[in-house]
Structure formats: structure tokens, C-alpha cells
C-alpha positions in Angstrom: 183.5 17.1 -58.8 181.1 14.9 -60.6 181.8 12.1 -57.8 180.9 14.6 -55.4 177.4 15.6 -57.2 177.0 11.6 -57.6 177.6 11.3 -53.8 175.8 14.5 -52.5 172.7 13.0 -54.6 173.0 9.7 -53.2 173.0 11.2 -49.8 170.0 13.2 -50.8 168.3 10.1 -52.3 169.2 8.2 -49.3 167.9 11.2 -47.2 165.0 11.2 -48.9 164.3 7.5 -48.3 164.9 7.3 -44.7 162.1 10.5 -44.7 159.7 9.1 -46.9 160.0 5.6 -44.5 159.4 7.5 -41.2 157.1 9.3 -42.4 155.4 6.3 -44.0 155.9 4.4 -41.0 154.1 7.3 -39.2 151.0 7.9 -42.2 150.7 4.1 -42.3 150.4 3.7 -37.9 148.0 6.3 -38.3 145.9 5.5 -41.5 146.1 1.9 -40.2 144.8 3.1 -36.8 142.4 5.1 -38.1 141.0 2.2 -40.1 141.0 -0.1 -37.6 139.0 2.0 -35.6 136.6 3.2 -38.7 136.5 -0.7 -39.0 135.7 -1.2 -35.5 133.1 1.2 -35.5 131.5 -0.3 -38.5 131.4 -3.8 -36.8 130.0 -2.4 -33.5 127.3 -0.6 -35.7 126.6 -4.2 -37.8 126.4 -6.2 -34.3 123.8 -3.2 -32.9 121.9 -3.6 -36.5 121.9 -7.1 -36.1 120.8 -7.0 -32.2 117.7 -4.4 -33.4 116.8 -6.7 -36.3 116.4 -9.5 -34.0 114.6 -7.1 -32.0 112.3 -5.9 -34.2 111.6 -10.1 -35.4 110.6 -10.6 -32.2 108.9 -7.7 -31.5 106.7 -8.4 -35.1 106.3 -12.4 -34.0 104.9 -11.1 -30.6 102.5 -8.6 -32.4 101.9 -11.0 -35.3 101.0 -13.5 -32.4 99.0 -11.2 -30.6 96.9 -10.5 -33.8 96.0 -13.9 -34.1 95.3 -13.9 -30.6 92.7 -11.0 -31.0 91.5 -12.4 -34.4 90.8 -15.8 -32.5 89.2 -14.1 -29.8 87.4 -11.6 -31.9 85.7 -14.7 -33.8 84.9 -16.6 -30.5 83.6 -13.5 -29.3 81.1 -13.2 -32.5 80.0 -16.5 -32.3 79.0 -16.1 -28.7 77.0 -12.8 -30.2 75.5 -14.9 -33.2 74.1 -17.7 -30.4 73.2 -15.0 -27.7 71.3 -13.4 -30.4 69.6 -16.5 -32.4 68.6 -17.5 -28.1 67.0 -14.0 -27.7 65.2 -13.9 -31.3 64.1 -17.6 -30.1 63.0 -16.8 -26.7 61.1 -13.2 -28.1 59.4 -15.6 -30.4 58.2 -17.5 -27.5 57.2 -15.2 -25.8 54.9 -13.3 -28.4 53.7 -16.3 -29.1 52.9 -17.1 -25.7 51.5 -13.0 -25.2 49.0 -13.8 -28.5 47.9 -17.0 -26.8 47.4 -15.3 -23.3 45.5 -12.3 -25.3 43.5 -14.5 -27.8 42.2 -16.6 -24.4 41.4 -13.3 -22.8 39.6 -11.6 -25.7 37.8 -15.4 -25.6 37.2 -15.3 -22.1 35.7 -12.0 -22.3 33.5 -12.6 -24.9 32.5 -15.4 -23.5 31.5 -13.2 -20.0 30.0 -10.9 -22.4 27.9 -13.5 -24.1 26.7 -14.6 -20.2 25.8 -11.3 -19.2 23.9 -10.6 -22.7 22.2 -14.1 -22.1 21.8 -13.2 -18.2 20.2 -9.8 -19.5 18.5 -11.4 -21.9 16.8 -14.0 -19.3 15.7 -11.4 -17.1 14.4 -8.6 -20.2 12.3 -12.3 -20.9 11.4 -13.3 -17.4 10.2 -8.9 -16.7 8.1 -9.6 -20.2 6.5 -12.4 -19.6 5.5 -11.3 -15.6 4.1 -8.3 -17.3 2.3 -9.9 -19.4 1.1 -12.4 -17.2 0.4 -9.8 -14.8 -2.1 -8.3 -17.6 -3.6 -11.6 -18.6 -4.5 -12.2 -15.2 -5.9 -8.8 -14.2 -7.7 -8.7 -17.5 -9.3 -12.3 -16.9 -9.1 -13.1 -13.4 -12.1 -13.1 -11.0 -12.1 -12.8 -7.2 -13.0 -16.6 -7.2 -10.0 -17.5 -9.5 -7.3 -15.3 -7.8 -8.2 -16.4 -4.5 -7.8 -20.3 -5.8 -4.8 -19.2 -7.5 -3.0 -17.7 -4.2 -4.3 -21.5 -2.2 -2.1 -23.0 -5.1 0.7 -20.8 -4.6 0.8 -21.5 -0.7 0.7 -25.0 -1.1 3.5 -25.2 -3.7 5.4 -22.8 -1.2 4.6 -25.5 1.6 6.0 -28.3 -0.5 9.3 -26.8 -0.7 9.9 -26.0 3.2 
């Protein structure tokens, strides 16, 4: 009987073997494929995260390029405001300069009319005096002899000229 507990245990060892194999055999076909495939699916998901980085390089060297771009064209575009300006400030100082010049010879031109007309005025205030006082020096000392000699001598010289 012992031989046959010896045997019936080796059967149940060698039972047990053959079931722990298949069912090895079938674990390890399906851990392993499930590995692969967790292993495939992590190397698909490195290749797409390497694909975005070098996406996302390019996309920064494009901005980072593009920034330079605007910097480069923001600077131009400042200096072309710097020399616009500095031409305007020049050209407003010409011309204000030019505006005092055109008043200053204005103001002198019309003092200068103003001085003529008070001279003019002047003259004939002088000239209206002096015929009225004339006038009075003759009437006061003038005969009828001496006026009428004095009116010969005013046609003559009024001859002489024609």
C-alpha cells in the first residue's frame, strides 16, 4: 500500500506539473502579450512625445525668430521716429525762425510807413502853419502897390515853368 500512496502522489505531483505548465504556458502567452503590448504602447507614446518635442522646438525657434524679427523691426521703426522727429523739430525751428524774421520786417516796415505818414503829416501841419502865417504877415503888411507886384512875380515864375 505504501507503493501505491508513493505512486498515486507521484501521479498527483506529476498531475500537478503538467497543470502548473499549461497553465504557465497560458499566464506567461498572456502576461507576455500583455507586456508586449503595454510595451508597445509605451514606445508609441515615447515616439508621439518625441514628434511633439520636436514640434514644440520648432514651433519656439520660429517664435523666438519671429521675436527677433519684431525686435529688429521695432528698433528700425524707432529710429525712423527719432530722425522723422529730430527733421520736424528742425524744420519747426526754421520756420519760426523764418515767421520772426517775416514779423520783425513787418513790424519794421510798418513803422517805417508810420514814420512817413507822421513825417508826411508833419510836412503838411508845417507847410498849413507857415501859409497861415504868411497869409497874416502879408495881410498885416502888404499894400495895394506890394500885392499887386507880388501877383506880376507869381505870373512870371508860373510862366517860366510852362
Amino acid at each position: 500500500m505504501q507503493q501505491g500512496i508513493v505512486l498515486e502522489s507521484v501521479w498527483v505531483a506529476v498531475g500537478f506539473i503538467v497543470f502548473v505548465a499549461l497553465v504557465w504556458r497560458k499566464v506567461s502567452a498572456a502576461l507576455g502579450g500583455m507586456l508586449d503590448e503595454r510595451s508597445k504602447k509605451i514606445s508609441s507614446d515615447l515616439k508621439e512625445a518625441a514628434t511633439l518635442r520636436a514640434e514644440a522646438l520648432q514651433e519656439l525657434q520660429t517664435y523666438q525668430r519671429l521675436h527677433r524679427e519684431a525686435a529688429a523691426e521695432a528698433k528700425t521703426i524707432l529710429q525712423s521716429a527719432e530722425t522723422t522727429a529730430q527733421r520736424i523739430r528742425e524744420t519747426a525751428e526754421k520756420n519760426s525762425i523764418a515767421a520772426i524774421k517775416r514779423r520783425e520786417q513787418q513790424a519794421s516796415a510798418k513803422i517805417k510807413a508810420a514814420e512817413a505818414a507822421m513825417v508826411t503829416e508833419l510836412r503838411e501841419h508845417a507847410a498849413a502853419l507857415t501859409i497861415a502865417t504868411a497869409t497874416e504877415i502879408i495881410v498885416s503888411k502888404l499894400d495895394e502897390k506890394a500885392g499887386l507886384e507880388l501877383v506880376d512875380n507869381a505870373v512870371l515864375e508860373i510862366e517860366k515853368l510852362h
